[in-house]
Chimera marker file (.cmm) of the C-alpha trace (Angstrom):
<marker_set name="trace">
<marker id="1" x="-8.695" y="2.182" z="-7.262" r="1" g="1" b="0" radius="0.5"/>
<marker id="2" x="-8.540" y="-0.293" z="-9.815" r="1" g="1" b="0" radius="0.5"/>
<marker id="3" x="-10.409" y="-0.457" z="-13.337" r="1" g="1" b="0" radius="0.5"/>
<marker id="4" x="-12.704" y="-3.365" z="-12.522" r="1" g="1" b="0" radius="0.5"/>
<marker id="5" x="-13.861" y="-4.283" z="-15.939" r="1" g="1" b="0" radius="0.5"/>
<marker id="6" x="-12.556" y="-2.981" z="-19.288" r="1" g="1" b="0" radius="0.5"/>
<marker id="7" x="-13.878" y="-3.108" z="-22.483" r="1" g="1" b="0" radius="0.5"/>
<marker id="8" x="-13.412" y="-6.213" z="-25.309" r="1" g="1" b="0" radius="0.5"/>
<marker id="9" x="-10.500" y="-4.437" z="-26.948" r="1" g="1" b="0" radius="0.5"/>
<marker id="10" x="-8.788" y="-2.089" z="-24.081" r="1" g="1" b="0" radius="0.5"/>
<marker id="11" x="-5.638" y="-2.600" z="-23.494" r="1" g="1" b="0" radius="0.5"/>
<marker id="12" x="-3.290" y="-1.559" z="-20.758" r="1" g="1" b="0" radius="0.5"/>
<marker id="13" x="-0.152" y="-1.559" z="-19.270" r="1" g="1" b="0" radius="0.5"/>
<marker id="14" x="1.260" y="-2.280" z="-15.281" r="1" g="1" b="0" radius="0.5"/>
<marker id="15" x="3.402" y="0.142" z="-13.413" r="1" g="1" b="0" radius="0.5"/>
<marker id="16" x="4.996" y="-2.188" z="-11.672" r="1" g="1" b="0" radius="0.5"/>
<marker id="17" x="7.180" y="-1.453" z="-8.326" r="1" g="1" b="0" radius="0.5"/>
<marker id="18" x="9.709" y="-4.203" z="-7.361" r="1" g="1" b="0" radius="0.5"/>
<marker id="19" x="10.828" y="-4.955" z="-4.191" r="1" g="1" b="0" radius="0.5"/>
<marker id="20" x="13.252" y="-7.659" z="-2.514" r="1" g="1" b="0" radius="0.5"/>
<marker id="21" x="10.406" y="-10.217" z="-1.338" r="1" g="1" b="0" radius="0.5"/>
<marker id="22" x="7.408" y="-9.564" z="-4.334" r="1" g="1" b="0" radius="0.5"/>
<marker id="23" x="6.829" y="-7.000" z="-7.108" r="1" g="1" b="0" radius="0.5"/>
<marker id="24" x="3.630" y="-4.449" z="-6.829" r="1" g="1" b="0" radius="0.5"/>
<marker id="25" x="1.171" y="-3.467" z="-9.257" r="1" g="1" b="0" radius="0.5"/>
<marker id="26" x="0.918" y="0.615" z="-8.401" r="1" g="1" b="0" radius="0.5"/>
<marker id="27" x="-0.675" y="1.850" z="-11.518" r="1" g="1" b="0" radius="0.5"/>
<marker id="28" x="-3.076" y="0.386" z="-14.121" r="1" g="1" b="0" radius="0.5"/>
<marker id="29" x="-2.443" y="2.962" z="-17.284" r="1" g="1" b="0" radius="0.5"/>
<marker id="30" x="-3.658" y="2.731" z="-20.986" r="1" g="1" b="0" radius="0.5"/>
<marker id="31" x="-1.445" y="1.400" z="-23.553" r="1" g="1" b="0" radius="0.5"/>
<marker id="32" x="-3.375" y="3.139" z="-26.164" r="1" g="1" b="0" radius="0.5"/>
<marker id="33" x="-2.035" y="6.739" z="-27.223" r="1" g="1" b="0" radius="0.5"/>
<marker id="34" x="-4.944" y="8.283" z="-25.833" r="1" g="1" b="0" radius="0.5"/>
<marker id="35" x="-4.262" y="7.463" z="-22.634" r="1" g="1" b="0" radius="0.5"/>
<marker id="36" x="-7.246" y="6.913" z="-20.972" r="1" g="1" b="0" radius="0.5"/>
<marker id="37" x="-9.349" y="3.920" z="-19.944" r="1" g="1" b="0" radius="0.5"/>
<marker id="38" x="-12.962" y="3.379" z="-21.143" r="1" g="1" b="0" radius="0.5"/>
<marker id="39" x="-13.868" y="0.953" z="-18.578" r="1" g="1" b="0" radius="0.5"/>
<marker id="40" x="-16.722" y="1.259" z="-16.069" r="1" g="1" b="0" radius="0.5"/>
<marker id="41" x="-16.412" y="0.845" z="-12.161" r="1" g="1" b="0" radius="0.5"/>
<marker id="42" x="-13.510" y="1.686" z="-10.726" r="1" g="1" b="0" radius="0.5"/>
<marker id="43" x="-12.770" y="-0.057" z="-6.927" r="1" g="1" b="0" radius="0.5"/>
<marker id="44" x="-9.619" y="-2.706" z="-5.676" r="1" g="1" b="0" radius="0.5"/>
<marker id="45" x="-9.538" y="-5.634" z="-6.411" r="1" g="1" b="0" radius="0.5"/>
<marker id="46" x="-7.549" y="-8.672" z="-5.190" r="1" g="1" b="0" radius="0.5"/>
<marker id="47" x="-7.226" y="-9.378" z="-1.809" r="1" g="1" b="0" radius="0.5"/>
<marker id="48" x="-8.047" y="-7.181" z="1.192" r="1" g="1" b="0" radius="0.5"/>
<marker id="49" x="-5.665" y="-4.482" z="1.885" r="1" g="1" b="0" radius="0.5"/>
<marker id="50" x="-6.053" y="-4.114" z="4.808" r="1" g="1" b="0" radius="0.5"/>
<marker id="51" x="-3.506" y="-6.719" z="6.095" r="1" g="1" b="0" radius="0.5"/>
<marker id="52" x="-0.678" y="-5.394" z="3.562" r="1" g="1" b="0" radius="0.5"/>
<marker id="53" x="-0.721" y="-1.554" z="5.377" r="1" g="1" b="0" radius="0.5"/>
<marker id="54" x="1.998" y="-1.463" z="7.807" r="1" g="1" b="0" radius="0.5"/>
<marker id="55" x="2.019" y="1.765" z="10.031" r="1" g="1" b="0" radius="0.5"/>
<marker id="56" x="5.869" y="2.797" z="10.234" r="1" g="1" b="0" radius="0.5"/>
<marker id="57" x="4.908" y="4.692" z="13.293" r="1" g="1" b="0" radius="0.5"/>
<marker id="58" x="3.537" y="1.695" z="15.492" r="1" g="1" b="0" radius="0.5"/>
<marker id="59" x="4.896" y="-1.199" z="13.157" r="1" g="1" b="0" radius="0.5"/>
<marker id="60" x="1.348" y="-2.852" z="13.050" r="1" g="1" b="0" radius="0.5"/>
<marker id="61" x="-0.215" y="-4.309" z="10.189" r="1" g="1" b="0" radius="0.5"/>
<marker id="62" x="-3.999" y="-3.013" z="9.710" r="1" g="1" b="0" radius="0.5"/>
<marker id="63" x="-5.806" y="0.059" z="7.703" r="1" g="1" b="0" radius="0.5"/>
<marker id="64" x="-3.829" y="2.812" z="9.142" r="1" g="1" b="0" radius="0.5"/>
<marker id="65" x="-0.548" y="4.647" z="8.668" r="1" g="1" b="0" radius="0.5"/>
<marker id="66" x="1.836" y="6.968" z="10.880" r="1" g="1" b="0" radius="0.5"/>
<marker id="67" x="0.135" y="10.174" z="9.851" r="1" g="1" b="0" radius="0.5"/>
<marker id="68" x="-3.325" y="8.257" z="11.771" r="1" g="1" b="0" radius="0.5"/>
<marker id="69" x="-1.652" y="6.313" z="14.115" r="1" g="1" b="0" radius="0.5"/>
<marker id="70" x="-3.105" y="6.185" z="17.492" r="1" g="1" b="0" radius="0.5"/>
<marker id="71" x="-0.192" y="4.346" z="19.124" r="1" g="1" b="0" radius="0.5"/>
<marker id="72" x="1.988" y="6.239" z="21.229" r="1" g="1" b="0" radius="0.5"/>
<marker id="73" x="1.299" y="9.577" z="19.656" r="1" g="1" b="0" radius="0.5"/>
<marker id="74" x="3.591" y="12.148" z="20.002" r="1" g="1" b="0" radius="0.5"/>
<marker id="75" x="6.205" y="10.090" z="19.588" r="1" g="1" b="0" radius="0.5"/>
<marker id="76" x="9.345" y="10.126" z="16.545" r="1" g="1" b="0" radius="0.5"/>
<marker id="77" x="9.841" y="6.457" z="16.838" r="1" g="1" b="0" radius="0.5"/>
<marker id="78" x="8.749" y="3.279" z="18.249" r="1" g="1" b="0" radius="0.5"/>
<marker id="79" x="10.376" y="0.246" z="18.464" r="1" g="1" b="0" radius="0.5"/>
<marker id="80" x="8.481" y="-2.973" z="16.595" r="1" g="1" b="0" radius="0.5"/>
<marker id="81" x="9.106" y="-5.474" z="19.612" r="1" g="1" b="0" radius="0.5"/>
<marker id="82" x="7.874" y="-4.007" z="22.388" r="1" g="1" b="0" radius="0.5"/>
<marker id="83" x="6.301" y="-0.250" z="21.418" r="1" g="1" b="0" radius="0.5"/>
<marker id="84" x="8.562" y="1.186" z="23.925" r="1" g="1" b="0" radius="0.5"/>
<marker id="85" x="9.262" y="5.124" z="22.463" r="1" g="1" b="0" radius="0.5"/>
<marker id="86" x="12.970" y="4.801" z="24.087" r="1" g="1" b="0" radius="0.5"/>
<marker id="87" x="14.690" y="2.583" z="21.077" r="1" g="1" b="0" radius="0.5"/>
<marker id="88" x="13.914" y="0.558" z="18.275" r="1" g="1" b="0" radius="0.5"/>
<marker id="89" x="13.598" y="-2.821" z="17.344" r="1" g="1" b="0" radius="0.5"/>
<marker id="90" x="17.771" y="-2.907" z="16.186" r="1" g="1" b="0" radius="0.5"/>
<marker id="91" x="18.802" y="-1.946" z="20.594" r="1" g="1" b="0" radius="0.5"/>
<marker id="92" x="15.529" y="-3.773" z="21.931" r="1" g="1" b="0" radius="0.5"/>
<marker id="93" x="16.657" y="-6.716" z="24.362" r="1" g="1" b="0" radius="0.5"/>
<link id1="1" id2="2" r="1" g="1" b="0" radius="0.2"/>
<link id1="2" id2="3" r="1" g="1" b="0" radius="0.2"/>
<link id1="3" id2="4" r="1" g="1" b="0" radius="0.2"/>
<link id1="4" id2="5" r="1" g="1" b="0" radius="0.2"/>
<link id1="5" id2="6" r="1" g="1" b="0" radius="0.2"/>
<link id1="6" id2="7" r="1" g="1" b="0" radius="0.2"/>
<link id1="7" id2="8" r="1" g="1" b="0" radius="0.2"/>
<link id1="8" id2="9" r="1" g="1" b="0" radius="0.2"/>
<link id1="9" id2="10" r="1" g="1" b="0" radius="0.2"/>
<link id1="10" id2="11" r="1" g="1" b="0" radius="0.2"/>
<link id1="11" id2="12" r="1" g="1" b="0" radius="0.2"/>
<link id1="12" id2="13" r="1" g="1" b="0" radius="0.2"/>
<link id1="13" id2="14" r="1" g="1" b="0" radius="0.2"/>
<link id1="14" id2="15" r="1" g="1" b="0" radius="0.2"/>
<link id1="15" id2="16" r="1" g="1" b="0" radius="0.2"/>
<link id1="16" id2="17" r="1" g="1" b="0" radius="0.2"/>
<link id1="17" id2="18" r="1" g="1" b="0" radius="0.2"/>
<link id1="18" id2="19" r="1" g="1" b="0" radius="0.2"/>
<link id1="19" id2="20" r="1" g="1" b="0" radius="0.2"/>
<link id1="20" id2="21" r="1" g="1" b="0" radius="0.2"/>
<link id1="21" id2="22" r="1" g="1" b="0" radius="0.2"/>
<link id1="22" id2="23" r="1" g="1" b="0" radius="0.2"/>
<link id1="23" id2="24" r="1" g="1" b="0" radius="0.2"/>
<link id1="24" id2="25" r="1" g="1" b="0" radius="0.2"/>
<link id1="25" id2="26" r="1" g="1" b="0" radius="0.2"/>
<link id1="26" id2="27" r="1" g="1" b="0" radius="0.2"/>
<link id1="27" id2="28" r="1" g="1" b="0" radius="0.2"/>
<link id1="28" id2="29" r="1" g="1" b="0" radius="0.2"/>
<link id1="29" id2="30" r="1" g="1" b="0" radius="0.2"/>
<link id1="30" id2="31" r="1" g="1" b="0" radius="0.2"/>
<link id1="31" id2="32" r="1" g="1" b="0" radius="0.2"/>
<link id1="32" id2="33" r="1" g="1" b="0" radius="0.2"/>
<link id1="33" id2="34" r="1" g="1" b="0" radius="0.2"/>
<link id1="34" id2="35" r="1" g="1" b="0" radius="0.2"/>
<link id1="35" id2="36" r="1" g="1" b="0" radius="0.2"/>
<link id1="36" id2="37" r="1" g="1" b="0" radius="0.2"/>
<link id1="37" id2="38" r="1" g="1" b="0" radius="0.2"/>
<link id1="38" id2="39" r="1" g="1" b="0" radius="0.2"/>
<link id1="39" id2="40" r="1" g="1" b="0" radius="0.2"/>
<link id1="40" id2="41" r="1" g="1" b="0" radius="0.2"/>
<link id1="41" id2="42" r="1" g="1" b="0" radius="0.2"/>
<link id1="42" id2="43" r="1" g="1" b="0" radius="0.2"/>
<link id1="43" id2="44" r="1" g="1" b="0" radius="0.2"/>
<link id1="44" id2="45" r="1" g="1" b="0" radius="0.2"/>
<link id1="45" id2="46" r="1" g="1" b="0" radius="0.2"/>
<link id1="46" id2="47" r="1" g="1" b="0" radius="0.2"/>
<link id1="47" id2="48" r="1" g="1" b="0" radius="0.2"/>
<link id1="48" id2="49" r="1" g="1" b="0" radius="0.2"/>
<link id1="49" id2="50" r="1" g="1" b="0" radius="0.2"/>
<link id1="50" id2="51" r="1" g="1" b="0" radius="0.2"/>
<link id1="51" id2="52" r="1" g="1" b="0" radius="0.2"/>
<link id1="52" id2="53" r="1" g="1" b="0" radius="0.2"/>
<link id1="53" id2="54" r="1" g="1" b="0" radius="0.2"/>
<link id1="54" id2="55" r="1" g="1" b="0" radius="0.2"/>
<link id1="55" id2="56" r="1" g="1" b="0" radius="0.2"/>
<link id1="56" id2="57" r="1" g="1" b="0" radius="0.2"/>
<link id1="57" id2="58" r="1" g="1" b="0" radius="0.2"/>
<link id1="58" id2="59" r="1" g="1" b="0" radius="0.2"/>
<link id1="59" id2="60" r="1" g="1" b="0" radius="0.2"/>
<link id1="60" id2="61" r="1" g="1" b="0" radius="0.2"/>
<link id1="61" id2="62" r="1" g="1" b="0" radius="0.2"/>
<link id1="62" id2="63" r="1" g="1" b="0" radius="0.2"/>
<link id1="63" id2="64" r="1" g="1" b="0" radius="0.2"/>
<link id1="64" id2="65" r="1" g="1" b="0" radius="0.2"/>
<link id1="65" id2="66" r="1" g="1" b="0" radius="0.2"/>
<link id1="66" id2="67" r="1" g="1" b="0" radius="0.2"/>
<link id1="67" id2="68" r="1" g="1" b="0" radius="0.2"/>
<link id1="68" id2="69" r="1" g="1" b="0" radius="0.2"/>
<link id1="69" id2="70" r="1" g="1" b="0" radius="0.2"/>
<link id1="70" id2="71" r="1" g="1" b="0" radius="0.2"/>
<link id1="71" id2="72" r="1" g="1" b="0" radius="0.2"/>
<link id1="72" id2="73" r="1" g="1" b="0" radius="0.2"/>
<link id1="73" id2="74" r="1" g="1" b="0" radius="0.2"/>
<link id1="74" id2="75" r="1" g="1" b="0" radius="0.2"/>
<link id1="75" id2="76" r="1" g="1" b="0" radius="0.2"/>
<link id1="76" id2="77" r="1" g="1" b="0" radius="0.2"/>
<link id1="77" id2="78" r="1" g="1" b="0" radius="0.2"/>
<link id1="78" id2="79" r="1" g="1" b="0" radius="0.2"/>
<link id1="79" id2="80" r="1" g="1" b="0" radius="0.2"/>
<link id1="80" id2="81" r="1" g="1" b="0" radius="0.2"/>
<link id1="81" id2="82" r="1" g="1" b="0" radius="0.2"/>
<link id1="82" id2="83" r="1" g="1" b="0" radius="0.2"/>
<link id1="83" id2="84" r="1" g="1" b="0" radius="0.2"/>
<link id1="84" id2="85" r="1" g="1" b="0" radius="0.2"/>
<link id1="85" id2="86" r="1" g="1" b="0" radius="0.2"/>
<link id1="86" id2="87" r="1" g="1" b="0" radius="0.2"/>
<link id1="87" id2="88" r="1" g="1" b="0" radius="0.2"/>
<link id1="88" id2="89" r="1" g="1" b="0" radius="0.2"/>
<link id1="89" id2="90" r="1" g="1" b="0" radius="0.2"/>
<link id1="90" id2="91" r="1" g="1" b="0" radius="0.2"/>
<link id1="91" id2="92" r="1" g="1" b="0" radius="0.2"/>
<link id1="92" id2="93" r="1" g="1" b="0" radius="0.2"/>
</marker_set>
């Protein structure tokens, strides 16, 4: 979760985690040498999350991962295009 409001004079600092298309914010830490954050609720902000999960099991976008995947369980992999368990999406025709 994310520090929702801070107080007047808090400050902090963004772990930051780049990738190829966008950057990610993973980590909200104090820049202070205490290191902690004063600040009250704590709960995500920004947009919903839900459409930025991507299950590596099933290759759908939604609000699970492989570990709870539903989708052709049992199986090691599944290909992206058509779900078979046979391939993957690089040998699907």
């Amino acid at each position: 979760g994310w520090f929702s409001n801070l107080d007047a004079d808090e400050h902090v600092r963004f772990v930051i985690r780049k990738r190829p298309e966008d950057s990610e914010v993973t980590a909200v830490i104090s820049a202070e040498s205490s290191g902690k954050l004063k600040g009250g609720s704590i709960r995500s902000l920004g947009k919903n999350k839900s459409h930025a999960v991507r299950c590596f099991k099933c290759g759908h976008y939604g609000n699970h991962t492989a570990a709870k995947c539903r989708t052709s369980l049992g199986a090691e992999k599944t290909c992206y295009g058509c779900y078979a368990t046979d391939h993957l999406i690089t040998d699907c025709a």
